[in-house]
C-alpha positions in Angstrom: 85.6 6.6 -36.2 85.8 3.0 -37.4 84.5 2.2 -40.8 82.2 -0.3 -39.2 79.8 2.6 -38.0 79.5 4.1 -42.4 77.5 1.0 -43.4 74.2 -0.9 -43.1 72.3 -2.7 -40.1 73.0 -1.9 -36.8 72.2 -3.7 -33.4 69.1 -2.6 -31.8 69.4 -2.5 -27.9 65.7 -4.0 -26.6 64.8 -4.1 -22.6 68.4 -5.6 -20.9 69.2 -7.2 -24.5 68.9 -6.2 -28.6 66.9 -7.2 -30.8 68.1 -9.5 -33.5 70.7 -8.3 -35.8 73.7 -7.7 -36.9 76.4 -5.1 -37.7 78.3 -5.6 -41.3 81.1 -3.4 -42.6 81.4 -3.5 -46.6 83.2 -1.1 -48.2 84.9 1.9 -46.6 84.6 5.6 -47.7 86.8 5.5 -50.7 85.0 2.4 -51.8 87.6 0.0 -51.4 86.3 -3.4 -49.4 86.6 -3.9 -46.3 87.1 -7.0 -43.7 83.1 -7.9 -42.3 82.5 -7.9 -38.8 79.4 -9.9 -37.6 77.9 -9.0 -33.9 75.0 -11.3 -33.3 72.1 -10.1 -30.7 73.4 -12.6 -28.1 77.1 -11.4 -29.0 75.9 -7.6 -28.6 74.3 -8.7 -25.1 77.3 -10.5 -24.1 79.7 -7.3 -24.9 76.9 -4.6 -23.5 76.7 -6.2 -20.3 80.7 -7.2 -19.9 81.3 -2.8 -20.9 78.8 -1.4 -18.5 79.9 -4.1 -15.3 82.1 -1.7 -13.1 84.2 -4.2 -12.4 85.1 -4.4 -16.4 88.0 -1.5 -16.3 90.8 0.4 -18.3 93.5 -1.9 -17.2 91.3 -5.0 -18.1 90.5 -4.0 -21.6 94.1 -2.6 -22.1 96.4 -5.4 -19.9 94.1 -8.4 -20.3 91.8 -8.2 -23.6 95.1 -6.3 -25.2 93.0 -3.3 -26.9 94.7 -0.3 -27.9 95.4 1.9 -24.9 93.2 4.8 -26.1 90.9 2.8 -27.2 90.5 1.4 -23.4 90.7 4.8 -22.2 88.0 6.2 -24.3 85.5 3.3 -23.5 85.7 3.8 -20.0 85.4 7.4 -19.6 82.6 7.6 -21.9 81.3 5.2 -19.5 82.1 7.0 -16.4 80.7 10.4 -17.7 82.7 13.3 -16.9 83.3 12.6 -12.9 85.5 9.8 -13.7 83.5 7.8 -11.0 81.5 4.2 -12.2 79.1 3.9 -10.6 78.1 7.4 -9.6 74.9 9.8 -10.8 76.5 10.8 -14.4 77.2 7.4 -16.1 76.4 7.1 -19.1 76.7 3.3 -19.9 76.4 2.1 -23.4 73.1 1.2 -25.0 73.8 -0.1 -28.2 77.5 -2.1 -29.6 77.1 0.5 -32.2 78.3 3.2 -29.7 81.1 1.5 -28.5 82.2 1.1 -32.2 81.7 4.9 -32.9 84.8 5.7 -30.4 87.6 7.0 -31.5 90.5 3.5 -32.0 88.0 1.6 -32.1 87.6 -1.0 -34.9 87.3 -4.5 -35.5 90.2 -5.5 -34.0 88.6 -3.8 -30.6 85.5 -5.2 -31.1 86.7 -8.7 -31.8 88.7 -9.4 -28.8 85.2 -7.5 -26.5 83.1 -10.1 -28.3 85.6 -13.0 -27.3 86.2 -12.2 -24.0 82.4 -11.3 -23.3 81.3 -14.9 -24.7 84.2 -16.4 -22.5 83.9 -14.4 -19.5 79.8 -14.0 -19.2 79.0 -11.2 -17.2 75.9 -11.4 -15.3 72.7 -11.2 -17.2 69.9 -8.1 -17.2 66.5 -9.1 -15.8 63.0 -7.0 -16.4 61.1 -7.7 -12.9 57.7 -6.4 -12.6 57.9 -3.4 -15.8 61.3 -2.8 -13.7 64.8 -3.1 -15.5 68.0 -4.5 -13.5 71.5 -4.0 -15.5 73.3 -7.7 -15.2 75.8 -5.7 -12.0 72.6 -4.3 -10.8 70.6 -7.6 -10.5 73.9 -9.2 -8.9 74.2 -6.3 -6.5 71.1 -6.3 -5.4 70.5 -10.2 -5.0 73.7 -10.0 -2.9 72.6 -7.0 -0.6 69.2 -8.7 -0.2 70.5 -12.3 0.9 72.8 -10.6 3.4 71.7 -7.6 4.7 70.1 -6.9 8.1 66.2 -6.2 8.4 66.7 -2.9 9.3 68.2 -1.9 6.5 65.2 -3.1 4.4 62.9 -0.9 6.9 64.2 2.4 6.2 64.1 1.6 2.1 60.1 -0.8 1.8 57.2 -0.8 4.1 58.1 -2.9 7.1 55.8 -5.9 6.3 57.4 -6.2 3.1 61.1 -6.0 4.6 59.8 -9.0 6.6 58.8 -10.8 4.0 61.9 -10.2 1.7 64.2 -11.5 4.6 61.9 -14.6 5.7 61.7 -15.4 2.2 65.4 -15.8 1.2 68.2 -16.9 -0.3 67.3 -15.5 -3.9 69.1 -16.6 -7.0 67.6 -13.7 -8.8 65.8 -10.4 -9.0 62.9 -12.5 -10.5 62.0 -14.6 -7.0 62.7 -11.3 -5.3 59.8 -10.0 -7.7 57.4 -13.2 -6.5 57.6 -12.2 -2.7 54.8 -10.9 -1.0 54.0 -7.2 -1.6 57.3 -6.8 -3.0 56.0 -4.7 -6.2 57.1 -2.0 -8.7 57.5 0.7 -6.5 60.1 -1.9 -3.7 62.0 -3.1 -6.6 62.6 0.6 -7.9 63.9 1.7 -4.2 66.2 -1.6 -4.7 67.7 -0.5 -7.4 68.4 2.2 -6.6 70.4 1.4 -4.2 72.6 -1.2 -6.4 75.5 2.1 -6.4 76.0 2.5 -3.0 76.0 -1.5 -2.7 78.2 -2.3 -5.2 81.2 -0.2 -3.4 80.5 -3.3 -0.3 80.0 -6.0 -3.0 83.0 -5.3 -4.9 85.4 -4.3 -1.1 85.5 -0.5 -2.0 85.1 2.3 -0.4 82.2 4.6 -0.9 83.5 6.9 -3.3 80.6 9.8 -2.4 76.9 9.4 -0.8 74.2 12.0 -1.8 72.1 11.0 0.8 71.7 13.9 3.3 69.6 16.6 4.9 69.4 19.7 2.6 67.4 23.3 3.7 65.8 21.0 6.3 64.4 18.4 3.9 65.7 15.0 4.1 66.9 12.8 1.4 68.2 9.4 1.2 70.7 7.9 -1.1 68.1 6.2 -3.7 66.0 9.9 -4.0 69.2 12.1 -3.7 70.7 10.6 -6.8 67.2 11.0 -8.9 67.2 14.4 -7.5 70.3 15.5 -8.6 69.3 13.7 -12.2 66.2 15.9 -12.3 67.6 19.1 -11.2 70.8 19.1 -13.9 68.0 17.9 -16.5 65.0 19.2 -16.3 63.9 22.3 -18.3 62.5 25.7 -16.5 59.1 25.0 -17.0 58.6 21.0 -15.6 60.8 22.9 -12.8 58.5 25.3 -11.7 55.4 22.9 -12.8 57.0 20.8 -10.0 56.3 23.0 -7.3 60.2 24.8 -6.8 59.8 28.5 -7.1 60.3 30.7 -9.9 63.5 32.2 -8.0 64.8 28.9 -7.3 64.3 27.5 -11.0 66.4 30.5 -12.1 69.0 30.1 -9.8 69.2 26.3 -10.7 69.2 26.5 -14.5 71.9 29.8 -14.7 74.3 27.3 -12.1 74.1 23.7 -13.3 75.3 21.3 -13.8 75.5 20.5 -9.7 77.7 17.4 -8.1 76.0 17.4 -5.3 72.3 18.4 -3.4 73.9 20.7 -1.0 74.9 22.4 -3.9 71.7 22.8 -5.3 70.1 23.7 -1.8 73.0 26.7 -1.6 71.9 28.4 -5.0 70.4 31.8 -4.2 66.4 31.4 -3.8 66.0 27.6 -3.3 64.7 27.2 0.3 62.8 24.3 2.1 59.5 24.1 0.1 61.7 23.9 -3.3 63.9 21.1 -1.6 60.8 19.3 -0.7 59.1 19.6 -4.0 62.2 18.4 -5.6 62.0 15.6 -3.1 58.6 14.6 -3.8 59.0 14.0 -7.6 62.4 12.3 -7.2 60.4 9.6 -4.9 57.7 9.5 -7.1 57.1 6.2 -9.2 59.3 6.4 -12.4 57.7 4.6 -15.7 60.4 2.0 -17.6 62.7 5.1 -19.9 61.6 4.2 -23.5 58.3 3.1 -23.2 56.3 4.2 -26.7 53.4 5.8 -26.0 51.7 2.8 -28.0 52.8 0.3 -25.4 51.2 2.4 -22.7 48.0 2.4 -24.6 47.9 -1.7 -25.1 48.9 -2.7 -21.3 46.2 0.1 -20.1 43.6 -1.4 -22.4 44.8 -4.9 -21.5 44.3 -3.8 -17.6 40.9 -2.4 -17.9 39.3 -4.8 -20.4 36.3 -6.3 -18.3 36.2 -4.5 -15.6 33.3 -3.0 -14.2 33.9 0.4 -12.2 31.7 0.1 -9.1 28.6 2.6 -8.2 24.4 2.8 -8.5 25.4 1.5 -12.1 28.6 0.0 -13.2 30.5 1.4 -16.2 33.2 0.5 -18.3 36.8 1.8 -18.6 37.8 3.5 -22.3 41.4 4.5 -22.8 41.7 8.0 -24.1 44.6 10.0 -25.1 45.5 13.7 -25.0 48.8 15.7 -26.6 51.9 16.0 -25.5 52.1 18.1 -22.5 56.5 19.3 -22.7 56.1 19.2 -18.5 52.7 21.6 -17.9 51.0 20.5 -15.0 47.9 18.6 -15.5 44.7 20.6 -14.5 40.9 20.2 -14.5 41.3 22.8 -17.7 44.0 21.0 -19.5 41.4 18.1 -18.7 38.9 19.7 -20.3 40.9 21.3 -23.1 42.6 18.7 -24.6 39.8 15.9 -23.7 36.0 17.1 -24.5 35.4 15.7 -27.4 36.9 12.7 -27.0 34.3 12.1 -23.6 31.6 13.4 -25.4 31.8 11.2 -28.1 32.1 7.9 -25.7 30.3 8.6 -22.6 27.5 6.6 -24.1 29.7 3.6 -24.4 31.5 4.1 -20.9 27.9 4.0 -19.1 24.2 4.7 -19.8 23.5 8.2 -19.1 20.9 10.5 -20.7 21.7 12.5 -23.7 21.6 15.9 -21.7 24.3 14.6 -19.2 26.5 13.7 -21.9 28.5 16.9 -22.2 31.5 17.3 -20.2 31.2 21.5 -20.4 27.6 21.2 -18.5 29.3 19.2 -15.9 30.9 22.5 -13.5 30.7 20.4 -9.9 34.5 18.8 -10.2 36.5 16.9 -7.3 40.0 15.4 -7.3 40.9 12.7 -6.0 44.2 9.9 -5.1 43.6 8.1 -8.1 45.5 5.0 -6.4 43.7 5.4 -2.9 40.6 5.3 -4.4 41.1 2.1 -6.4 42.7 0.5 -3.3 39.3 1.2 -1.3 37.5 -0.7 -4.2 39.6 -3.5 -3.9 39.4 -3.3 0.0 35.9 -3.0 0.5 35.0 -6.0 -1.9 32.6 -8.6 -0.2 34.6 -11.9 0.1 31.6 -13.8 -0.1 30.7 -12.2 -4.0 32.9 -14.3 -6.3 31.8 -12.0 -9.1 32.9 -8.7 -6.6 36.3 -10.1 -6.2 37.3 -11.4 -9.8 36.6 -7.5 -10.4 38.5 -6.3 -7.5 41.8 -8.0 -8.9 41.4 -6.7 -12.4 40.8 -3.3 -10.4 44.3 -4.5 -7.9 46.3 -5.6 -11.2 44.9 -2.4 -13.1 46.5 -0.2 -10.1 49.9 -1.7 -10.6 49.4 -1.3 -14.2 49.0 2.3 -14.0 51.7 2.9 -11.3 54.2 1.5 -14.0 53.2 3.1 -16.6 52.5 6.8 -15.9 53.4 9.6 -13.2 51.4 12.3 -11.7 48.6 10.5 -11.6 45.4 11.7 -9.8 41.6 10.9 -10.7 39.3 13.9 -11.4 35.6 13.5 -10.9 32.9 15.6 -13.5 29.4 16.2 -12.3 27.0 15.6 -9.0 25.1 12.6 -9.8 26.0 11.1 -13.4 29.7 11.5 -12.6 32.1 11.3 -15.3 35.6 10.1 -14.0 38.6 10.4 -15.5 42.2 9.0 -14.1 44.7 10.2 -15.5 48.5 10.7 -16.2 51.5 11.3 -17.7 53.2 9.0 -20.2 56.5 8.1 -20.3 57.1 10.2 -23.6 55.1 13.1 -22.3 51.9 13.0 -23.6 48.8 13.4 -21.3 46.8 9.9 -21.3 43.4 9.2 -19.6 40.8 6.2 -18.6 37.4 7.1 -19.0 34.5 5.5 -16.6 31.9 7.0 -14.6 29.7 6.8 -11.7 26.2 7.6 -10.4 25.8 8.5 -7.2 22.2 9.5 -6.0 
C-alpha cells in the first residue's frame, strides 16, 4: 500500500464529485518524511471520472500515462470486478481517489501522472438530474442513444407520450435538458440509465459483450431490470428475500448457490419457479431511491414537500413527518404500523387535524384500508377544479410531493385508520432502511 493512504485528510466523494479537500502524505511508518502529494476536489473529480470511463484502459494507463504495469493492471480489474468485463453487472468503480491510492504499486508517482492526464484529457462530467445520478460515460451514453435512437426503442423503455416527447424535443447537450422534457421524470431517467451498459458497447463500436435481458420461468425481463435483478438476488439477505414475495424454497436455493452470472441461472436453482421470477421482477423495476441518502436528508426534502399543504376531505389536515426504526428488510404491515408508530400519532393527531379527544388513539381505530399511495395522490391532483386557484396551488405541492416521495423511498403504500375521523398514514422505506411515515388525516361522513 502507498504511504499516502497512513496519514491525515482524505478526499470525500459527494453526489458525481468530492467534497473539498485534500490528501497529504507526511511522514511514513518509520517516521522518516515523506514527499507531499496534494489532490484538490476538482483534481479528485477530474481522476474519478477519467478511472471509471470504460474507455480509460490497462494499455492506456500502462502505454500512454506510463504507470507501473501492475499498477495498471490492478486499477482496472478492481474496476472490472471479478468478470473482467467494464461495463457489466459486477463493477465496482472507484468512489473516492483514496481507493485508487490504497492499490497495491500505487504511489505518488501513479497518482501524479492520473492527475495530469485527467486535467489534460477531461473526461466527461457527472450530472444529478431529477434526485437521479449519471457517471460522466453514463450521461455521454445516454445523451448519445437519445439524440439518435429510433422512437421505438424509447416505447418499449418510457410511456409512449413521453418517448414522443423525448424525440420531438431533441438534440440534447445534456442529461439536464433531457430532465426538462415533458413527463420525462425520476422513474424515465432511471430506465435510461440503465440502459447506458448495453449502449455504450454501440457508442464506443463494440460488440455486446453479454445481454441479461430475457425470458426466465415464463417471466419476462428486459436489460435495464435483468441487471438490477441479478444485483438483488447475489445481495440480498434471506429475509428481504422472502419479504419480497420469492418462496422460502427458492430463497434457500438462491443464497446456498450464489453468486449467479446470469438470470437463467437463478431461474434453474431448485425451487425458484414463475411467481419467485416475478416477484424478483417486480422489486428490480421498482423505483430505486439515490444509494447514500442519510436518513436526515429524507426527512428535510419530505418536510420541505409537505410544508403547506392541505390534504383534501370534509376538513383539511396537515402533513407531519414521522419516523419509525430500522426495519433490516421486514415487510411493512398495518402491525409494524402500529408497533413502531402509536405514540408518535397519538401524540400529534391533534396537530395534523381537529379531531375529538376520544378519536385520538390509533389502537381504538380497528376499521383499516390500504391503498396506492401514489394513485391516490394522482387522483387529488386530477380531480382539482381548474377554476379554484387556491385548489390548484395545493394540487402541485401535492404533484411535486409525489415525485418527492417516489425518490426518496420504496415500498410505498398509504394505510388508512378509522371509518369517519380517518387517520392516514403514507409510508415507506428509506434508503438506509429505516421505516418513515407522513402523517394526515381525513373525515369522511
Amino acid at each position: 500500500m502507498n504511504r499516502l493512504a497512513l496519514f491525515v485528510p482524505v478526499v470525500f466523494l459527494v453526489g458525481c464529485g468530492v467534497a473539498e479537500g485534500t490528501i497529504t502524505e507526511g511522514t511514513d511508518e518509520f517516521g522518516e518524511a515523506a514527499s507531499t502529494l496534494t489532490v484538490t476536489a476538482e483534481s479528485a473529480t477530474e481522476i474519478l471520472d477519467f478511472v471509471n470511463h470504460p474507455a480509460t484502459t490497462q494499455a492506456l494507463l500502462d502505454q500512454t500515462l506510463g504507470l507501473d504495469s501492475r499498477a495498471a493492471a490492478n486499477i482496472i480489474n478492481r474496476r472490472n470486478g471479478s468478470d473482467t468485463r467494464y461495463p457489466s453487472p459486477d463493477d465496482k468503480p472507484f468512489l473516492s481517489v483514496p481507493e485508487i491510492d490504497a492499490l497495491p504499486y500505487v504511489g505518488d508517482a501513479a497518482l501524479g501522472k492520473l492527475q495530469t492526464y485527467a486535467h489534460a484529457n477531461r473526461a466527461p462530467k457527472g450530472e444529478i438530474v431529477e434526485l437521479v445520478t449519471f457517471t460522466g460515460w453514463e450521461a455521454q451514453v445516454v445523451v448519445w442513444a437519445v439524440n439518435k435512437a429510433e422512437v421505438g426503442v424509447f416505447n418499449g423503455l418510457l410511456d409512449n407520450r413521453a418517448a414522443a416527447n423525448l424525440v420531438a424535443s431533441r438534440p440534447y447537450a445534456n442529461v439536464a435538458q433531457i430532465g426538462a422534457v415533458s413527463l420525462i421524470g425520476p422513474s424515465a431517467l432511471r430506465a435510461l440509465k440503465g440502459q447506458a451498459r448495453t449502449w455504450w458497447f454501440a457508442f464506443s463500436n463494440q460488440p455486446v459483450q453479454q445481454t441479461l435481458a430475457g425470458t426466465f420461468d415464463g417471466v419476462q425481463f428486459d436489460e435495464a431490470t435483468a441487471v438490477r435483478a441479478l444485483e438483488l438476488a447475489n445481495v440480498s439477505n434471506a429475509d428481504v428475500l422472502v419479504s419480497k414475495g420469492l418462496a422460502s424454497s427458492a430463497v434457500s436455493a438462491i443464497v446456498a448457490l450464489r453468486p449467479f452470472s446470469t438470470l437463467s441461472a437463478v431461474a434453474a436453482a431448485s425451487g425458484v419457479g414463475p411467481a419467485s421470477m416475478q416477484a424478483l421482477k417486480n422489486w428490480a423495476s421498482a423505483p430505486v431511491p439515490p444509494v447514500g441518502k442519510s436518513l436526515a436528508e429524507v426527512r428535510a426534502e419530505l418536510e420541505a414537500a409537505a410544508g403547506g399543504i392541505w390534504f383534501p376531505s370534509e376538513t383539511d389536515a396537515h402533513i407531519i413527518y414521522l419516523q419509525g426504526e430500522q426495519l433490516n428488510g421486514a415487510a411493512i404491515t398495518v402491525e409494524l404500523i402500529r408497533a413502531q408508530l402509536t405514540v408518535q400519532h397519538d401524540a400529534q393527531i391533534a396537530n395534523v387535524m381537529y379531531t375529538d379527544p376520544s378519536e385520538r388513539s390509533l389502537a381504538a381505530k380497528t376499521q383499516v384500508e390500504e391503498r396506492d399511495a401514489l394513485a391516490y395522490l394522482q387522483r387529488i391532483v386530477d380531480n382539482t377544479d381548474p377554476a379554484d386557484d387556491v385548489s390548484l396551488e395545493n394540487a402541485a405541492k401535492i404533484a411535486n410531493l409525489k415525485t418527492v416521495l417516489q425518490a426518496n423511498l420504496t415500498d410505498l403504500k398509504m394505510v388508512r385508520f378509522g371509518r369517519v375521523s380517518i387517520s392516514t398514514f403514507i409510508v415507506g422505506r428509506a434508503p438506509s432502511g429505516e421505516l418513515v411515515a407522513l402523517l394526515t388525516g381525513q373525515v369522511e361522513t
